[in-house]
C-alpha positions in Angstrom: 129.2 105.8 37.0 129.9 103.3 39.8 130.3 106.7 42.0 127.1 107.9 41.0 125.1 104.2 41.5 126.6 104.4 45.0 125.1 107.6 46.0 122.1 106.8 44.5 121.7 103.6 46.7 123.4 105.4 49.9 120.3 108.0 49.4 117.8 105.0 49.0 119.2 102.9 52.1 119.2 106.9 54.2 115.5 106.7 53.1 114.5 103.4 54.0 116.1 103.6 57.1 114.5 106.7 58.3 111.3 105.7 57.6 111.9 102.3 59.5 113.1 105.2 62.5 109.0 106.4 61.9 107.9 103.1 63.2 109.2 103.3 66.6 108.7 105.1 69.6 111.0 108.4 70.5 113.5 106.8 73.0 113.5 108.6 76.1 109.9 110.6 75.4 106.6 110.3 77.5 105.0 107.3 78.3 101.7 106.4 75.5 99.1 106.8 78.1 96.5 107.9 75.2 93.8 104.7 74.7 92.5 103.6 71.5 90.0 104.5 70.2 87.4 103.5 66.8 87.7 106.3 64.5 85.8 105.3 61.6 83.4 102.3 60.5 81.7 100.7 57.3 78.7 100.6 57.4 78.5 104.0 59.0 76.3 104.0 62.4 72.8 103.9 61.8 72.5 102.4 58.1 68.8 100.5 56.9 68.5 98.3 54.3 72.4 96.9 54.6 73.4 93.9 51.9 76.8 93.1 52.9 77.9 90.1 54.5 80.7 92.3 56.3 81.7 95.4 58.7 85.0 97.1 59.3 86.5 99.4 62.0 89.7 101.2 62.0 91.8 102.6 65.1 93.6 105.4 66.1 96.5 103.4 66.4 97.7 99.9 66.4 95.9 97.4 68.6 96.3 94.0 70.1 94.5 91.8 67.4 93.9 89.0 70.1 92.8 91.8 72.4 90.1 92.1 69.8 89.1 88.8 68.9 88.0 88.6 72.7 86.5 92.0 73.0 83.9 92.1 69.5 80.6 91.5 70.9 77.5 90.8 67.8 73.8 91.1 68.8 71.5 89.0 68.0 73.7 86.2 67.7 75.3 85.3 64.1 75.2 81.8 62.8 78.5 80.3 61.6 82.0 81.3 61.9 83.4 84.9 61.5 86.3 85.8 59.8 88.7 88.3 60.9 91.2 90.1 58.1 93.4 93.2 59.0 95.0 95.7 56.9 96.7 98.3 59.1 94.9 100.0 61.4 91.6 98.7 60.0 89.6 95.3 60.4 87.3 93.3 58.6 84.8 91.0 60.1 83.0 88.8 57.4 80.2 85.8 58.2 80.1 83.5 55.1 76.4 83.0 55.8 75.4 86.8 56.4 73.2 88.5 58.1 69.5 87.6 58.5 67.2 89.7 56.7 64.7 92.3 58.8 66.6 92.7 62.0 68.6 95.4 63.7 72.6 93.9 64.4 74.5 95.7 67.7 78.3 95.8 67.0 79.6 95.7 70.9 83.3 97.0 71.1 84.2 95.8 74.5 87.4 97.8 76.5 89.5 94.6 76.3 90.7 96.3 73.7 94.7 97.4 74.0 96.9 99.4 71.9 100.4 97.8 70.8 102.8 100.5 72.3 101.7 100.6 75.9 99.0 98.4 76.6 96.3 100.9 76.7 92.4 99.6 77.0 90.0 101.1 75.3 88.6 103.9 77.6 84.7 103.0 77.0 83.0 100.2 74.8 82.1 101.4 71.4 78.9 100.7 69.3 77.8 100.1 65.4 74.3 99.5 64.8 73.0 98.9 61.6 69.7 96.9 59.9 69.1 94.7 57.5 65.4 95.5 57.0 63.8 99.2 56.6 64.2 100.7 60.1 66.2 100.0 63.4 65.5 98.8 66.4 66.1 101.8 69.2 64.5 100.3 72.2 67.5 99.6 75.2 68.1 98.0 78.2 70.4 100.1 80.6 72.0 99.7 84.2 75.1 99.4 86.6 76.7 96.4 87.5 78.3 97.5 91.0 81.6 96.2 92.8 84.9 96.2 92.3 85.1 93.1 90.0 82.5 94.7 87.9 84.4 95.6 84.7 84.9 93.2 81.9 81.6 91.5 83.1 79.3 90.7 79.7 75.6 91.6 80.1 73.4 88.5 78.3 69.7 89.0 77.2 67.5 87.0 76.1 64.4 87.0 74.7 61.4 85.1 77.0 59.6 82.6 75.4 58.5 81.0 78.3 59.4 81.0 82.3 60.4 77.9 83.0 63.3 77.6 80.6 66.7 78.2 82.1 68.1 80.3 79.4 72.0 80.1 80.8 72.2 76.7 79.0 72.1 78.7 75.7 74.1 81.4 74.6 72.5 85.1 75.0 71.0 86.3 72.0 71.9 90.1 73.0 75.3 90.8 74.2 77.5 93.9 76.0 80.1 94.5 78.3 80.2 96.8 81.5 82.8 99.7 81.4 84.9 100.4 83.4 82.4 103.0 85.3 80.0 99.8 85.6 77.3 100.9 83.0 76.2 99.4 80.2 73.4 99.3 77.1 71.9 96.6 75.2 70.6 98.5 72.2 68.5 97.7 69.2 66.2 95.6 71.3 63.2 94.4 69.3 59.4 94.6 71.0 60.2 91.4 73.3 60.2 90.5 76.7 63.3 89.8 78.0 65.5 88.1 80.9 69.0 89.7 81.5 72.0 88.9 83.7 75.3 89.8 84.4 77.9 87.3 84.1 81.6 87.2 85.0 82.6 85.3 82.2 86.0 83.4 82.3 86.4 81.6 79.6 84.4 84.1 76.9 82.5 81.1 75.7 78.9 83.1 76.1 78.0 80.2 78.4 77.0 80.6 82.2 79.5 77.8 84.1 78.4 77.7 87.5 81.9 76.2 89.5 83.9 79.2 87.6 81.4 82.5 86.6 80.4 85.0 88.6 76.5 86.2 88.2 74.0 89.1 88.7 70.4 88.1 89.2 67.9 90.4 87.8 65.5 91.7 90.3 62.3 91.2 87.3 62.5 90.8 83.5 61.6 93.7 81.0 58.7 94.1 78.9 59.6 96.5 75.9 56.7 97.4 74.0 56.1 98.7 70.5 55.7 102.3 71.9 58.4 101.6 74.7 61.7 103.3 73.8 64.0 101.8 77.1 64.0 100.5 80.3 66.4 102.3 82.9 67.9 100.9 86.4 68.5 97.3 85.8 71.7 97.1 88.4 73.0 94.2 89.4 75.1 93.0 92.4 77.7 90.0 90.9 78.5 86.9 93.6 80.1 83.6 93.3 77.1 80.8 92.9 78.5 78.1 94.7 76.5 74.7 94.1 79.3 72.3 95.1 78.3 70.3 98.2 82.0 69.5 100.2 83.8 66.5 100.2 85.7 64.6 103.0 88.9 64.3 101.6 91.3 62.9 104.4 91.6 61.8 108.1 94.7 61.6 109.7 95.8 60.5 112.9 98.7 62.9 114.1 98.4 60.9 117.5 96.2 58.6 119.7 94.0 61.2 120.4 93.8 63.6 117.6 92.3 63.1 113.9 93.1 65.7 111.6 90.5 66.0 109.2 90.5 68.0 105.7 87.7 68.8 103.6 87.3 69.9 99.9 86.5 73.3 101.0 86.0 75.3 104.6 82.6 74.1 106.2 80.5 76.0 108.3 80.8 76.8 112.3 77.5 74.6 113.1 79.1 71.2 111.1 82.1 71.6 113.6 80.1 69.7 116.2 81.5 66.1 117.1 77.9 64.7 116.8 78.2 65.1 113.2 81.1 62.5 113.3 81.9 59.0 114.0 84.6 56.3 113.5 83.8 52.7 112.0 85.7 49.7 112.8 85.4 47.6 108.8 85.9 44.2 110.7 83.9 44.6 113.6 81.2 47.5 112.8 81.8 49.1 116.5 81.2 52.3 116.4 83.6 55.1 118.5 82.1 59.1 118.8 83.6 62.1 118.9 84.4 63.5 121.6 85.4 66.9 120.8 85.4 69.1 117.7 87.7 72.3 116.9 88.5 74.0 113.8 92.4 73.9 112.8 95.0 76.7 113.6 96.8 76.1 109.9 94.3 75.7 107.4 90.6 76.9 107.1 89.6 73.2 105.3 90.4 72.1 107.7 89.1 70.7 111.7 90.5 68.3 114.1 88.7 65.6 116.0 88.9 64.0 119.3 87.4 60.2 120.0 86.4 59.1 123.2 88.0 57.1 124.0 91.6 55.4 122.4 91.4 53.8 119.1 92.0 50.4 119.1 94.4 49.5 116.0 92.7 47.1 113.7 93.0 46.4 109.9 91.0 49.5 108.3 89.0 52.3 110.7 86.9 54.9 108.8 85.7 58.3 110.1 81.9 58.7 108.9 80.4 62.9 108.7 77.2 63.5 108.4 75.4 66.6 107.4 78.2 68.8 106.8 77.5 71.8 104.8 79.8 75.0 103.4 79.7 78.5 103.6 77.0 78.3 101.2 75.1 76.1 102.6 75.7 73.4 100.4 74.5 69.9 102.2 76.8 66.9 102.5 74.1 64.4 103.9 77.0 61.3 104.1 80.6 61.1 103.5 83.6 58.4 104.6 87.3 58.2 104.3 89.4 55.8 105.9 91.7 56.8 108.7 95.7 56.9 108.6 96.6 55.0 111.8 98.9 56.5 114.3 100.1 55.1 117.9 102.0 58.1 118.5 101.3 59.2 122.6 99.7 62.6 123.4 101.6 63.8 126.4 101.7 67.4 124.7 99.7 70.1 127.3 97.3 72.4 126.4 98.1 76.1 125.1 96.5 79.6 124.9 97.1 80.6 121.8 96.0 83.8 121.3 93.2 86.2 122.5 90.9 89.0 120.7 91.2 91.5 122.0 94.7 91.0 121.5 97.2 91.9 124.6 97.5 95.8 125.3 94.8 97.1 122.2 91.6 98.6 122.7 88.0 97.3 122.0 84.5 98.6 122.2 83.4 99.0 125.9 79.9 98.6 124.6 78.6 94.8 124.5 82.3 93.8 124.1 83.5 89.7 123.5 86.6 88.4 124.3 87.5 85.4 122.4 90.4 82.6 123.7 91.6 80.2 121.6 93.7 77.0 122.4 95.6 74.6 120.3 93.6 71.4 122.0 89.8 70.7 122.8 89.6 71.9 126.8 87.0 69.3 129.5 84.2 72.1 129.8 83.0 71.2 132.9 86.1 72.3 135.2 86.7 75.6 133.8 84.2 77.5 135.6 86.3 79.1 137.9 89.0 79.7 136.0 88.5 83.2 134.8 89.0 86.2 136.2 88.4 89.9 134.9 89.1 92.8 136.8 89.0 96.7 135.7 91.7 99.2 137.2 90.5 99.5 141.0 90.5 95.6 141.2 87.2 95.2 141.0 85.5 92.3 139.8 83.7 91.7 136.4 81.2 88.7 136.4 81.2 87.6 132.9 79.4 84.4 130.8 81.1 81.3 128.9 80.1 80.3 125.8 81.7 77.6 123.0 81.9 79.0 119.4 83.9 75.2 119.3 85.5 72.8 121.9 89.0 74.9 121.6 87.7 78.5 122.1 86.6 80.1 124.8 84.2 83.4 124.8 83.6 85.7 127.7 81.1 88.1 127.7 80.6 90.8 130.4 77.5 90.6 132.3 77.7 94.4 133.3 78.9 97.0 130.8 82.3 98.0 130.6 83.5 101.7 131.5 84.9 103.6 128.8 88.4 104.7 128.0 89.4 102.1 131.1 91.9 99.7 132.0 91.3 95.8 132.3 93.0 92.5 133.4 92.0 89.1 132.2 93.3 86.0 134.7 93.2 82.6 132.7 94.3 79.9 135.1 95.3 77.5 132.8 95.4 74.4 135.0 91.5 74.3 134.8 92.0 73.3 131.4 92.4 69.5 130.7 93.1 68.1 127.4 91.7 64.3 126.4 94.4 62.7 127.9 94.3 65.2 131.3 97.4 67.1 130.2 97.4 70.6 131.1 99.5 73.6 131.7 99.8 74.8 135.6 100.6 78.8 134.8 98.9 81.8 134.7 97.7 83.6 131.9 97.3 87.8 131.9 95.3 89.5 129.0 95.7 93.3 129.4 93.3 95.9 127.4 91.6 98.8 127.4 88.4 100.0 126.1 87.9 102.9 123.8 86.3 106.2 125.1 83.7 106.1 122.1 84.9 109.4 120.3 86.9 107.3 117.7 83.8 106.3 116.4 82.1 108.3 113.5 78.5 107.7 112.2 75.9 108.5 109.4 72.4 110.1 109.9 69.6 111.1 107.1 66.5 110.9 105.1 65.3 108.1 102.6 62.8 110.3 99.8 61.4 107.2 98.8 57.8 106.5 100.2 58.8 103.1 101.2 59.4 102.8 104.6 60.2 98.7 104.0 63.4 99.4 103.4 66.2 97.9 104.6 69.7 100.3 104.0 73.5 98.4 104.6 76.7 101.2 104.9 79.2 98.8 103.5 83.1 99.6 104.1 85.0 99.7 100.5 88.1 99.0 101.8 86.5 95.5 103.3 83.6 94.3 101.7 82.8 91.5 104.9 82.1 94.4 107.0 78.4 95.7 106.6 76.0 97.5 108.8 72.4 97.0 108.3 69.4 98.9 109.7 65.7 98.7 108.9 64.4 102.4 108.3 62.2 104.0 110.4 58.8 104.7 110.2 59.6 108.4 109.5 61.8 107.6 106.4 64.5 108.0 108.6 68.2 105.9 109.6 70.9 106.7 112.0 74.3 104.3 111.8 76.2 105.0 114.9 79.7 103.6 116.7 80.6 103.0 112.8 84.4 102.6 112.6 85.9 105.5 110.8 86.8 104.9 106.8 85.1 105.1 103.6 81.5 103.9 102.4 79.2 103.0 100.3 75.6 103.3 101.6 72.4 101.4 99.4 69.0 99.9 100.5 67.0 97.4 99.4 63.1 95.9 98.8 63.4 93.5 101.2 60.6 91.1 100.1 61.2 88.2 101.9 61.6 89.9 105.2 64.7 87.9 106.5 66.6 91.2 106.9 69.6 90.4 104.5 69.8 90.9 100.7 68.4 88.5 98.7 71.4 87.7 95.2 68.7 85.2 93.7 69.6 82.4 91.7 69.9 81.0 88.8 68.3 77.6 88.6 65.6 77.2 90.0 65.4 80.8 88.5 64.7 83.3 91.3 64.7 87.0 90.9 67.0 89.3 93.4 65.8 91.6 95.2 66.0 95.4 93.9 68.4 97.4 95.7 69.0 101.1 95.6 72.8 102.6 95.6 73.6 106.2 97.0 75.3 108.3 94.3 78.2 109.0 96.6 80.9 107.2 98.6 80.8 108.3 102.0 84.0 109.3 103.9 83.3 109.0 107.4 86.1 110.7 110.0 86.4 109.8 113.2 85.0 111.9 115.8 82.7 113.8 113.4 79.4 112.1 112.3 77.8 112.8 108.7 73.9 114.8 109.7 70.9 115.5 107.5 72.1 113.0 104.5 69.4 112.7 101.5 69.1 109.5 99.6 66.9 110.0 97.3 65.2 107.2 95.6 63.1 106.8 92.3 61.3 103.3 92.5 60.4 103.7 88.9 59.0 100.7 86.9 
C-alpha cells in the first residue's frame, strides 16, 4: 500500500513538474522575435447600442502589464478612474461611472506594448470602436508625423469651441499614438471642428509641458461635416519649443584679465559682443566695459570676457549683461551676478588653436572660408599684415578679415580658388597681442587643398504642383543641421548642385511668410505651421553621379 501511494504521488510530482517545464522557454532555441499582438475583444469592433461599463482584450501571449497601463489610449475622454483586472492573457478595463450615453468611444492600443519573453512591442497600434447610442461615428483625421523621434508621439484633438482658447492647458478629448512608420488615425470623430497636434509626451500625463514636450503645429484646423467622412494629410514636423529666456549664472575671474562667464544655456553668436557687458563697482558705482568678447574652447554655455582695463580689487564687483538671448531667441533684457575676484597675473601668450580647414584636408574651391581660432581675444588693429596665402607656384592670394568673435579669425579669398590645387596659409603670430601685449613670435603654416568638384553629387527635377511659391530643402538623414534650400523656379523646376554625397530626404513647403525658412508655429500665442510637402522617397545621392528628371509630385488637397 505505501508502494503503491508512492507511485502514485511520484506520477503526480512527474506531472506537475512537466507542466511547470511548459511555462518556460526551450533553452538554447531561437530568439522570440514574434510581437504581440490583440487577438480577440469584448465588445467586438463595431458594436451600437453598448450597456456595459467595461471592455476586454486578450493577447497572443503574455505582455508587460505596466507596458499597458501606459500604452491604452480612450477617446473622448472618460471621467473618473479606470480599473485594470487581468486573468491570463486577457484584460479588463472597467470605469465605475461608465460610459456617456450617445457617443462613439475609440479604444487606442498604442505599440508601447511589450511581450514578457523578449521585450517585443507591439508591431502597429490597435483599435476598438464601439457606441453607446444607435450608430458610430466614422469620420477620421489621418497624417504622418515625420523624424526620427516620431514614434511613441500621442496625436491630441480637440474639439474648437472658440479660437482664442489655448486648448494644451486641458487634456485632449481625442487621443492616438504614431507608429512606428509615423502614421496615425483619430477615428470616430463626431461632426466638429477640430484643432490637432502632435506632442512628444514625457511624462504620459495628456498635458502639453512646454520646458520637457516636444510639439507638432498644425498647418490649419479641420472642419468635419455631417456628410464629411475624413480629412487626409495632416503631417506634422515635431521640435523642441523653447520659451526659457537664459540666465547668468556665474563670473569668474581665472586672472586679472580674463572673466569666465557661464550661462544657463548656450546664447547666440550676436550676444557675444562686449557691448552687451559691463562690470559694477557696489561701493563706488564706477563702471569698467568690456573690452573683448570670445566664446569658450570647453563648454558651449559658456564665453569669456576681457575688461579694459585692470580691475581694481574692492569689496564686491558685479558683471551686468544686457540683452542676451539663446538659440531660440529667447530675450534676457537684464541679468547680474557678482564676480569671484582673482589677482592672479596674465603673462600667458596667445595661441592658434586650430584652423577649418584643418591642416592637410580638402575644402571646396568654390567661395571657400578659412576659420582660425585662438585661445585669447587678439588687438585687431595690428593684424593686417599678418596673413599670407599662397597656392602652389607661390603666388599670392589677397583675401578679407572678418570677426565671427574677438578670438577667431576668418579669411576669405577675394579671387576664386583653383580646383584640385595646393595652398599654404602664413599666420605670423607676433601680430597678435593679447590684453596684456603678450604674444607668440613664431610662424604658423596651414597646408590644404581644394577639391576638384567631382566628389560632389546633386539632385535635379520637376515639382507637379501648380505652385511655383514653393520653397523645397534636401535635408541629409544622417545629420539633420545640414539642409539645402532653394526656391523653385518659375518653370516648376529645382536643381541642388555641389551637394555632399550621402542620403536624403527632399520636402517643400507653402512658404507664406516669405522669409525663406520653414515656419514650426507655435503654440501660445497659437500660430499655425506652415504646410509642407515630403517626397515619398529617401534619396541616395553618390558622388560623382547626379540624380536627373526627379518627379515630386504634389496634391495640395484641402
Amino acid at each position: 500500500m505505501v508502494k503503491t501511494t508512492k507511485i502514485i504521488l511520484s506520477a503526480i510530482l512527474l506531472i506537475f513538474l512537466a507542466g511547470c517545464a511548459n511555462q518556460l522557454p526551450p533553452g538554447g532555441g531561437e530568439v522570440d522575435t514574434i510581437p504581440p499582438e490583440i487577438i480577440e475583444t469584448y465588445p467586438k469592433d463595431g458594436t451600437v447600442n453598448y450597456k456595459d461599463n467595461y471592455f476586454e482584450f486578450t493577447f497572443s501571449e503574455y505582455v508587460d502589464k505596466r507596458s499597458f497601463r501606459e500604452a491604452i489610449f480612450i477617446s473622448p475622454a472618460i471621467d473618473g478612474e479606470m480599473e485594470i483586472d487581468w486573468s491570463g492573457r486577457t484584460v479588463t478595463v472597467s470605469f465605475p461611472n461608465g460610459f456617456q450615453p450617445e457617443l462613439t468611444y475609440v479604444i487606442n492600443i498604442g505599440t508601447d506594448v511589450v511581450d514578457l519573453n523578449n521585450r517585443n512591442r507591439m508591431a502597429s497600434s490597435y483599435s476598438l470602436t464601439f457606441s453607446t447610442g444607435n450608430e458610430i461615428d466614422r469620420r477620421k483625421i489621418s497624417g504622418k508625423v515625420f523624424g526620427k523621434e516620431a514614434e511613441g508621439t500621442l496625436i491630441f484633438g480637440y474639439i474648437i469651441k472658440d479660437d482664442t482658447t489655448n486648448y494644451l492647458l486641458s487634456k485632449p478629448m481625442y487621443i492616438s499614438q504614431v507608429g512606428k512608420d509615423g502614421n496615425y488615425q483619430l477615428n470616430g470623430l463626431a461632426a466638429a471642428s477640430y484643432r490637432v497636434f502632435a506632442v512628444k509626451d514625457q511624462f504620459k500625463d495628456y498635458i502639453f509641458q512646454s520646458d520637457q514636450d516636444m510639439i507638432g503645429i498644425p498647418f490649419r484646423d479641420v472642419i468635419l461635416a455631417e456628410n464629411d467622412s475624413s480629412f487626409e494629410g495632416l503631417n506634422f514636423f515635431i521640435f523642441k519649443a523653447d520659451t526659457t529666456k537664459p540666465r547668468l549664472m556665474e563670473a569668474l575671474m581665472t586672472d586679472e584679465r580674463h572673466i569666465l562667464v557661464k550661462f544657463s544655456e548656450e546664447i547666440d553668436t550676436l550676444s557675444v559682443k562686449a557691448d552687451n557687458y559691463r562690470i559694477v563697482d557696489s561701493a563706488s558705482a564706477l563702471v569698467s566695459n568690456i573690452l573683448y568678447a570670445y566664446r569658450s574652447a570647453n563648454k558651449k554655455e559658456e564665453i569669456v570676457l576681457v575688461p579694459e582695463e585692470k580691475l581694481k580689487i574692492t569689496d564686491q564687483l558685479y558683471l551686468v549683461a544686457e540683452n542676451f538671448s539663446d538659440l531660440e531667441r529667447n530675450v534676457n533684457e537684464s541679468d547680474k551676478v557678482s564676480i569671484i575676484i582673482s589677482e592672479r597675473i596674465d603673462t600667458t601668450a596667445i595661441k592658434l588653436v586650430k584652423t577649418n580647414p584643418q591642416p592637410f584636408s580638402k575644402t571646396d574651391f568654390l567661395d571657400p572660408e578659412i576659420l582660425v581660432f585662438f585661445d585669447d581675444a587678439f588687438n585687431k588693429e595690428k593684424i593686417s599684415n599678418s596673413v599670407q596665402l599662397v597656392d602652389s607656384s607661390g603666388i599670392r592670394i589677397p583675401v578679407n578679415f572678418s570677426f565671427p568673435d574677438d578670438a577667431t579669425l576668418l579669411i576669405k579669398p577675394l579671387i576664386k580658388l583653383k580646383p584640385d590645387n595646393n595652398y599654404i596659409l602664413n599666420i605670423n603670430l607676433s601680430y597678435f597681442e593679447d590684453a596684456n601685449g603678450n604674444k607668440n613670435d613664431s610662424i604658423y603654416q596651414l597646408k590644404f587643398s581644394t577639391l576638384t568638384g567631382f566628389e560632389f553629387t546633386g539632385v535635379s527635377g520637376k515639382v507637379d504642383s501648380g505652385d511655383s511659391s514653393l520653397i523645397l530643402v534636401l535635408e541629409s538623414t544622417g545629420n539633420p543641421g545640414k539642409k539645402y534650400y532653394q526656391k523653385l523656379n518659375t518653370n516648376s523646376t529645382f536643381n541642388f548642385d555641389r551637394i555632399e554625397a550621402g542620403t536624403y530626404r527632399l520636402w517643400a513647403f507653402e512658404d507664406k511668410n516669405n522669409d525663406g525658412r520653414y515656419d514650426y508655429g507655435w503654440f501660445t500665442p497659437f500660430r499655425f505651421s506652415e504646410k509642407f510637402y515630403v517626397y515619398p522617397e529617401e534619396l541616395n545621392l553618390r558622388p560623382r553621379w547626379t540624380l536627373t528628371d526627379l518627379l515630386f509630385k504634389i496634391e495640395k488637397g484641402d
